[in-house]
C-alpha positions in Angstrom: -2.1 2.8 -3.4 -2.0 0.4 0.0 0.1 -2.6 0.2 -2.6 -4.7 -1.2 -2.8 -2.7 -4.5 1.0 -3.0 -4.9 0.7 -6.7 -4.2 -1.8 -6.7 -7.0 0.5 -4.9 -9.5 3.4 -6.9 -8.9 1.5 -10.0 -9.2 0.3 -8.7 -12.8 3.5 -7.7 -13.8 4.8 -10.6 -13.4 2.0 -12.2 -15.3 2.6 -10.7 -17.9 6.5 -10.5 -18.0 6.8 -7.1 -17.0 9.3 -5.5 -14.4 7.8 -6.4 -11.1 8.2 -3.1 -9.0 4.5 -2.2 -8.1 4.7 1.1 -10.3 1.9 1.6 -12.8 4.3 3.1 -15.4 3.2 3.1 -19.1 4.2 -0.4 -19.8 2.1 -1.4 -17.0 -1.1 0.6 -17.8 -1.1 -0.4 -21.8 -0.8 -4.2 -20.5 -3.7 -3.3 -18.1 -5.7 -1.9 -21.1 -5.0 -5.1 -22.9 -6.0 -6.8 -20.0 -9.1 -5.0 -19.5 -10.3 -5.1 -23.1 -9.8 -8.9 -24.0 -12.2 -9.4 -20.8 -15.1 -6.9 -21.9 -14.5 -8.7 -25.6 -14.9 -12.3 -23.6 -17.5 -11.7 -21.5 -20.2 -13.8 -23.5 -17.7 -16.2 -24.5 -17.1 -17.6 -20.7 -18.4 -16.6 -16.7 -20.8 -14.3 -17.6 -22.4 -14.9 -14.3 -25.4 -12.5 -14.9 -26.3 -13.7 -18.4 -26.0 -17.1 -16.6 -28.6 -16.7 -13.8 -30.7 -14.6 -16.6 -30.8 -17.7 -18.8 -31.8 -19.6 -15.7 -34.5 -17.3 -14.7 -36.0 -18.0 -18.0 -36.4 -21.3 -18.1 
């Protein structure tokens, strides 16, 4: 990973009240899953920017 990906981790970590090293141990990786899945479940719900310009290119 470069810095930037590190900076990325740590920053989620401590988001989400994890032990902010950079490392994508387990912990890390199921919160990441969590992460990942309450998006793809929200998608519709909020900044669905495609369905967005969609709907506007229908009417």
């Amino acid at each position: 990973m470069d810095a930037d990906t590190v900076a990325a981790v740590k920053a989620f970590q401590t988001d989400r009240g994890l032990y902010s090293y950079g490392v994508l141990d387990y912990s890390t990786m199921n919160e990441l899953d969590k992460a990942a899945l309450a998006y793809i479940t929200s998608v519709g719900e909020k900044n669905d920017l495609q369905l967005e310009k969609a709907m506007e290119l229908l009417k």
